[in-house]
N, CA, C and O atoms as a MOPAC input file, in Angstrom:
PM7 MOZYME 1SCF
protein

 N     65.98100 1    43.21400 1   132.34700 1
 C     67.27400 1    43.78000 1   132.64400 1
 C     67.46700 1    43.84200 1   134.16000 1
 O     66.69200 1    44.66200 1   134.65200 1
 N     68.07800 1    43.37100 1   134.85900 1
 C     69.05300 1    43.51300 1   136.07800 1
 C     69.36400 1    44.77800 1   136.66700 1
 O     70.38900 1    45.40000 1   136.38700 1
 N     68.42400 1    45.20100 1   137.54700 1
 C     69.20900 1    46.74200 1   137.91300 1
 C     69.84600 1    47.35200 1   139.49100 1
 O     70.38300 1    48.36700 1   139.93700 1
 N     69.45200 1    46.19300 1   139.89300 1
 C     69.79500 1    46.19900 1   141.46500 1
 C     69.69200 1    45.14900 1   142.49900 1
 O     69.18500 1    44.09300 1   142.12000 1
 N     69.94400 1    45.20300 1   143.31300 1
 C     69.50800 1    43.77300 1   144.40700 1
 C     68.12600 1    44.96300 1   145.33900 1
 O     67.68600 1    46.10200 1   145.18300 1
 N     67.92900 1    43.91400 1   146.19600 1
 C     66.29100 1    44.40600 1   147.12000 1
 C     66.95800 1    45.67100 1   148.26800 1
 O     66.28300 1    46.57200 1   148.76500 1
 N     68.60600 1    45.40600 1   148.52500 1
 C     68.77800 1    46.32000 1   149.36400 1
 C     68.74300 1    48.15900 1   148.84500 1
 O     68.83400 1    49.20400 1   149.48800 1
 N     68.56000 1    47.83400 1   147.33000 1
 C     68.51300 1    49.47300 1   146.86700 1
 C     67.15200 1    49.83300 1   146.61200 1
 O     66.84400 1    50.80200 1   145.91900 1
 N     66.23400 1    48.97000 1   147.23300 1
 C     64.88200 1    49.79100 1   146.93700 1
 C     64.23300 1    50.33900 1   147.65400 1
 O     63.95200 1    49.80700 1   148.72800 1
 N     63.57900 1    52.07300 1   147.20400 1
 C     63.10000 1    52.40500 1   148.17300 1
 C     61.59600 1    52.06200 1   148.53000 1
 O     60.82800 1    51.29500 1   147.94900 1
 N     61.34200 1    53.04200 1   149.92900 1
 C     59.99700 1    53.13100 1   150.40800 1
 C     58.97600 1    53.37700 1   149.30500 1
 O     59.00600 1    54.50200 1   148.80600 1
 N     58.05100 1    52.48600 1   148.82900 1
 C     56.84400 1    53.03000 1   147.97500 1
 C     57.22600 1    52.51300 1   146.26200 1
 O     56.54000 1    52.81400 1   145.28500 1
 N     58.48200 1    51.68300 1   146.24000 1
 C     59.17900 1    50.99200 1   145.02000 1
 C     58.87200 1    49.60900 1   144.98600 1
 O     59.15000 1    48.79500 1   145.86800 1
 N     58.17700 1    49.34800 1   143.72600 1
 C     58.47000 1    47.69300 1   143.36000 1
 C     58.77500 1    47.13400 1   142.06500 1
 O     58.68400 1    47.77000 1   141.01500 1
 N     59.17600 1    45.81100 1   142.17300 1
 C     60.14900 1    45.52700 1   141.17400 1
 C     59.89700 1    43.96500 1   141.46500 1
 O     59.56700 1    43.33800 1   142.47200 1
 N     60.21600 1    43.59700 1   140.06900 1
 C     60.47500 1    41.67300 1   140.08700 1
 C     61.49900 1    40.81900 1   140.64600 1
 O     62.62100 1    40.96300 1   140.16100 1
 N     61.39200 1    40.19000 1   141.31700 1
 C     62.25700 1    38.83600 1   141.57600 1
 C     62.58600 1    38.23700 1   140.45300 1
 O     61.85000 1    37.58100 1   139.71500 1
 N     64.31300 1    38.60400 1   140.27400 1
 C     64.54400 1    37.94200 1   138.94200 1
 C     65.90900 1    36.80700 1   139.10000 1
 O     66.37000 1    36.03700 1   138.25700 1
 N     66.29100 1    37.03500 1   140.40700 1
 C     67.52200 1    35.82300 1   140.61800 1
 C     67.84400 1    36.27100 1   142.03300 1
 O     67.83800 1    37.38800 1   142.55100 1
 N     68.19100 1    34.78800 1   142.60700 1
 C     68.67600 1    34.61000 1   144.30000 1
 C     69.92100 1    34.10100 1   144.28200 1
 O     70.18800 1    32.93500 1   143.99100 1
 N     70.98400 1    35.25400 1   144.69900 1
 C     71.93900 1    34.52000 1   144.63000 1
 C     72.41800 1    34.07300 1   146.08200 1
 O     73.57100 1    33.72600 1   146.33700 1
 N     71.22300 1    34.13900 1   147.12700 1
 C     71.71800 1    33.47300 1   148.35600 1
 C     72.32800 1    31.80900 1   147.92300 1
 O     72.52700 1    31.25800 1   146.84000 1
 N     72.47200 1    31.42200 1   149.19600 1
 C     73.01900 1    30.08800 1   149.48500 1
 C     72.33000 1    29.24800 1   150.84000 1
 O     71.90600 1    29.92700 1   151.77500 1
 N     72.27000 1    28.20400 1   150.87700 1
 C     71.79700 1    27.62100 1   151.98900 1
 C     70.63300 1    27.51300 1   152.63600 1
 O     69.61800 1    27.05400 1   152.11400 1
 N     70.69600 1    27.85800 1   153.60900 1
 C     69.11600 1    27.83500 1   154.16100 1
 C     68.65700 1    29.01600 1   154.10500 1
 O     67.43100 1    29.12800 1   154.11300 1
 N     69.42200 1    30.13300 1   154.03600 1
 C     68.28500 1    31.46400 1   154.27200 1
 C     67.79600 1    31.42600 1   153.06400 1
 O     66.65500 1    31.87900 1   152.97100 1
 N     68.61200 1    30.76900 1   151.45200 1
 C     68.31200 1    30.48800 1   150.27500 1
 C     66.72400 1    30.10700 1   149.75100 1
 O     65.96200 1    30.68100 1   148.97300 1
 N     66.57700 1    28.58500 1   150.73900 1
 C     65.46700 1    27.95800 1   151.28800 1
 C     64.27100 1    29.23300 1   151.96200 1
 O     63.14300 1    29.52100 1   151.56300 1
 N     65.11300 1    29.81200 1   153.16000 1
 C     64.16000 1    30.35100 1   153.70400 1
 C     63.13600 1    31.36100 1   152.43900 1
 O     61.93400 1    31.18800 1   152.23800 1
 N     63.91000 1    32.25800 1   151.82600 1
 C     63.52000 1    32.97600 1   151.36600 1
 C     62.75600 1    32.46200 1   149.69000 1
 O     62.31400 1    33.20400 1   148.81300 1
 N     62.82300 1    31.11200 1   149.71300 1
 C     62.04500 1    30.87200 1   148.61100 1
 C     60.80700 1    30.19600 1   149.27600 1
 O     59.71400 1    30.49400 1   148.79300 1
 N     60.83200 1    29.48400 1   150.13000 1
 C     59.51200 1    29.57400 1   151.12600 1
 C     58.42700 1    30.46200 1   151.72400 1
 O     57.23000 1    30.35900 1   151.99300 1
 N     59.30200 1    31.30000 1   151.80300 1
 C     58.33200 1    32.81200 1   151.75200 1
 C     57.81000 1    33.35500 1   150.69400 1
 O     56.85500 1    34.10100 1   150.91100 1
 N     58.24000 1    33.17000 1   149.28000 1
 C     57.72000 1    32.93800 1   148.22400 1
 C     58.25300 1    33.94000 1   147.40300 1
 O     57.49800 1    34.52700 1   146.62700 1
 N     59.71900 1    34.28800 1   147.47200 1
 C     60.93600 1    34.81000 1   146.82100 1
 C     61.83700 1    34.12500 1   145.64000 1
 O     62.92900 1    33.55900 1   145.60900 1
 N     60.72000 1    34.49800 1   144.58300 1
 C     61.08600 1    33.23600 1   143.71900 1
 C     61.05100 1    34.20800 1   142.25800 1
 O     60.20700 1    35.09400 1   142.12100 1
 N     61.94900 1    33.94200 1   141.35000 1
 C     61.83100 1    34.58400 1   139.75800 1
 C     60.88300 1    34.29900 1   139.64900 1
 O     60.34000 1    33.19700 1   139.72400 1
 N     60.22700 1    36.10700 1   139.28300 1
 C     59.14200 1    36.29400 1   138.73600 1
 C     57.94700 1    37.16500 1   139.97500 1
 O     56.97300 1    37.80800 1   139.58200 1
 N     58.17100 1    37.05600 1   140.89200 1
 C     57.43300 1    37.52600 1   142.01200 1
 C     57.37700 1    38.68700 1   142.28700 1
 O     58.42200 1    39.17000 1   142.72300 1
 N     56.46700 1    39.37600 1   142.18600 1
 C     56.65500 1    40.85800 1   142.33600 1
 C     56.64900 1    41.13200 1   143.98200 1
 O     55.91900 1    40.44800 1   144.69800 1
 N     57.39800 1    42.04200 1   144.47000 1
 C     57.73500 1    42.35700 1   145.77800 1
 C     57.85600 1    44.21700 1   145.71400 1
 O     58.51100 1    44.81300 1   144.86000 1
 N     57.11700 1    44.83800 1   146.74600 1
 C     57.15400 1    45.89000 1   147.34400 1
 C     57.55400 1    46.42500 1   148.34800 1
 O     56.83600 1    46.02900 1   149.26700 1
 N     58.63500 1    47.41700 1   148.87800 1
 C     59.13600 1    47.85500 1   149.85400 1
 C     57.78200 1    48.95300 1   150.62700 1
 O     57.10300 1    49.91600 1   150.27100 1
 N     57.90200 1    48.31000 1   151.54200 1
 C     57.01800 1    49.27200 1   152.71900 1
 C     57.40600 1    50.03900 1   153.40600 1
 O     56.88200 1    51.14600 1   153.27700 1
 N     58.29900 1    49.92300 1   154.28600 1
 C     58.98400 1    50.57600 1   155.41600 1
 C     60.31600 1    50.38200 1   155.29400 1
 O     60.76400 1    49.62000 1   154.43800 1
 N     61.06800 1    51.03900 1   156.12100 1
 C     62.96200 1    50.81700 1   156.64200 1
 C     62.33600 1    51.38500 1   158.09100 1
 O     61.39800 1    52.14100 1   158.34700 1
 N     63.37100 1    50.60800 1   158.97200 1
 C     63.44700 1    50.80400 1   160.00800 1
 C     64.00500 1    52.31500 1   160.47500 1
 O     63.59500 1    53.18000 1   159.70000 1
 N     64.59300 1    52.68300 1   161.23500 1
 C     65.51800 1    53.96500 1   161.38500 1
 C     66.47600 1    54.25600 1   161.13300 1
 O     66.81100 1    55.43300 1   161.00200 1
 N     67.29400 1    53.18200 1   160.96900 1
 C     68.46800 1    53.05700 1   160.98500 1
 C     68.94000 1    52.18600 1   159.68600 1
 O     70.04200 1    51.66800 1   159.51100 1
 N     67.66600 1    52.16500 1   158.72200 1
 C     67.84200 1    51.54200 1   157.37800 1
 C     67.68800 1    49.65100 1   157.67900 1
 O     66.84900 1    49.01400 1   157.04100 1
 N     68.36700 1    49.14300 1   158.43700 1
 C     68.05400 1    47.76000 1   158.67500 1
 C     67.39100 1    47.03200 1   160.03300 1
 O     67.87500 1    47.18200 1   161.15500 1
 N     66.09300 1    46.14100 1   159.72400 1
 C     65.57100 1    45.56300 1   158.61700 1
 C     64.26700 1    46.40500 1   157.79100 1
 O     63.52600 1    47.25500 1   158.28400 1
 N     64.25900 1    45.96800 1   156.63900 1
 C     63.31100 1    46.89200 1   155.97600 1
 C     61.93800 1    45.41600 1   155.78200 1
 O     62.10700 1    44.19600 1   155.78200 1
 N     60.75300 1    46.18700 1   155.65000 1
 C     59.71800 1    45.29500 1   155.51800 1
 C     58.74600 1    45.67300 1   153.91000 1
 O     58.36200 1    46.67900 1   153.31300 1
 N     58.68900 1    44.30900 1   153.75000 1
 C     58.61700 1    43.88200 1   151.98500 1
 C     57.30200 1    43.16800 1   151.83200 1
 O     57.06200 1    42.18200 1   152.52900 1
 N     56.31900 1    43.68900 1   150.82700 1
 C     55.03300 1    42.75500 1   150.63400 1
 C     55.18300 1    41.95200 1   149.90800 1
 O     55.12300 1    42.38500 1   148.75700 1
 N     55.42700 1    40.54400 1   149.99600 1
 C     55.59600 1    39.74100 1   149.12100 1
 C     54.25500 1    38.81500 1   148.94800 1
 O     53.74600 1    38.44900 1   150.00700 1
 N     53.62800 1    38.39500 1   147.73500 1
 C     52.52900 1    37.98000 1   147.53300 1
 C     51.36200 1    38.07500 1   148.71500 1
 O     50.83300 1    37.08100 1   149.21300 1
 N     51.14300 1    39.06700 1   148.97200 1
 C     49.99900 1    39.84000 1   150.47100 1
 C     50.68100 1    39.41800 1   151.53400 1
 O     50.03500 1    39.32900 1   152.57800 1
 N     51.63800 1    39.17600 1   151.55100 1
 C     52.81400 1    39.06400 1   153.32000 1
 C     53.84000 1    40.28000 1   153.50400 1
 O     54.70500 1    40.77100 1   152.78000 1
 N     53.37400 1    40.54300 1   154.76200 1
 C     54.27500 1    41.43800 1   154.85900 1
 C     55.52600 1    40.87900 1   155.32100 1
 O     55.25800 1    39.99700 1   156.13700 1
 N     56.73700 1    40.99700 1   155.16700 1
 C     58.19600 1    40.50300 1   155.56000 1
 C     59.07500 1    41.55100 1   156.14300 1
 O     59.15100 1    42.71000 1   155.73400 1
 N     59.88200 1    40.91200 1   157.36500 1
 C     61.24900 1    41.81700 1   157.23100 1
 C     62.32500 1    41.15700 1   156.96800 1
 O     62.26200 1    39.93400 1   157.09000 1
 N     63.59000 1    41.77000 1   156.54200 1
 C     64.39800 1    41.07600 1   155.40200 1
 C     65.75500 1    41.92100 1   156.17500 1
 O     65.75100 1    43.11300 1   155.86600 1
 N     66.83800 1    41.54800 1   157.06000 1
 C     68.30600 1    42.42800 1   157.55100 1
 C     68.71200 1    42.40900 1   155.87700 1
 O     68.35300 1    41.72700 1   154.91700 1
 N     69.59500 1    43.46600 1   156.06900 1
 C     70.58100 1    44.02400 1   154.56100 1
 C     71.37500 1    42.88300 1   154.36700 1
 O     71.56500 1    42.63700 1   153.17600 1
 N     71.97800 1    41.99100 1   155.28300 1
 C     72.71400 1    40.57800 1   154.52800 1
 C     72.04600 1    39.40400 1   153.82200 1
 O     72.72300 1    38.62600 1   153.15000 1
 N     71.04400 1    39.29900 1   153.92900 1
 C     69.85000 1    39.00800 1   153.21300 1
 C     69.56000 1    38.85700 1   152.05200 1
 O     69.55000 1    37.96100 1   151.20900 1
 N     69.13500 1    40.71700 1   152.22500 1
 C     68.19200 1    40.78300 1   151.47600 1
 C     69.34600 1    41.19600 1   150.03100 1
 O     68.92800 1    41.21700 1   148.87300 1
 N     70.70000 1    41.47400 1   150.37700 1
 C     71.54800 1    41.61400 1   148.72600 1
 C     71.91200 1    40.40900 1   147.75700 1
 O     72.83200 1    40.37600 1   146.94000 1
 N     71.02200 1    39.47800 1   148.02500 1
 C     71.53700 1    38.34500 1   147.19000 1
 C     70.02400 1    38.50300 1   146.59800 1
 O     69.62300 1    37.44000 1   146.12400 1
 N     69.35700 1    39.27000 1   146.53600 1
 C     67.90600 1    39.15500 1   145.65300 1
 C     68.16700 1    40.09000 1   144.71300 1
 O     68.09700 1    41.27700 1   145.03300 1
 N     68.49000 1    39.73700 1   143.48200 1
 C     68.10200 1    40.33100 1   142.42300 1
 C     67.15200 1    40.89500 1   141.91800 1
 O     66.17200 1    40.30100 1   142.36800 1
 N     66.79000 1    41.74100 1   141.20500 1
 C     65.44000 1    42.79500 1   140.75800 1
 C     65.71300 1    42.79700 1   139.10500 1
 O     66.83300 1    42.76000 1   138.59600 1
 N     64.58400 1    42.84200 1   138.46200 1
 C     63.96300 1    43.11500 1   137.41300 1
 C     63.27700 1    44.61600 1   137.22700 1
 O     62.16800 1    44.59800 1   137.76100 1
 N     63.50700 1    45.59400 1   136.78500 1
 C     62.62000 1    46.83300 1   137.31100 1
 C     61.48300 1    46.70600 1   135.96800 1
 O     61.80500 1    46.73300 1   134.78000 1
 N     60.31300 1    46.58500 1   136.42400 1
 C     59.36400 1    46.34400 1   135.13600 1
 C     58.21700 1    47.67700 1   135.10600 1
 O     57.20700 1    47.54400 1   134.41500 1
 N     58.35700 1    48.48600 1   135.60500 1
 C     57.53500 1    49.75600 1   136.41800 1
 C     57.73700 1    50.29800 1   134.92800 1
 O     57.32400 1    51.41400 1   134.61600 1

């Protein structure tokens, strides 16, 4: 089930990669980093000011700005 994109998750929350609805290259970018259905991803930190927030994706740590990171769909499987 579908319950949010990556920009509503908090500090110490994880959840599945279940659809990208980017476009283009950040599309690319972010499936290179290994943002792909099915991938489990964890929120670590937010900055101060909420953007960029940093994400463990398969033992990488990432930072991800909020225009980004709302085209990543979540699976909540917790």
């Amino acid at each position: 089930m579908l319950i949010k994109n990556l920009t509503n998750m908090c500090v110490g929350e994880s959840a599945q990669v279940a659809l990208l609805l980017n476009k283009g290259s950040i599309r690319t970018r972010l499936e290179d980093l290994g943002l792909i259905p099915g991938t489990r991803i964890h929120c670590i930190h937010k900055s101060p000011y909420g953007d960029p927030v940093a994400y463990e994706i398969r033992g990488a740590v990432i930072a991800l700005r909020s225009d980004d990171a709302k085209g990543v769909l979540l699976n909540n499987n917790d």
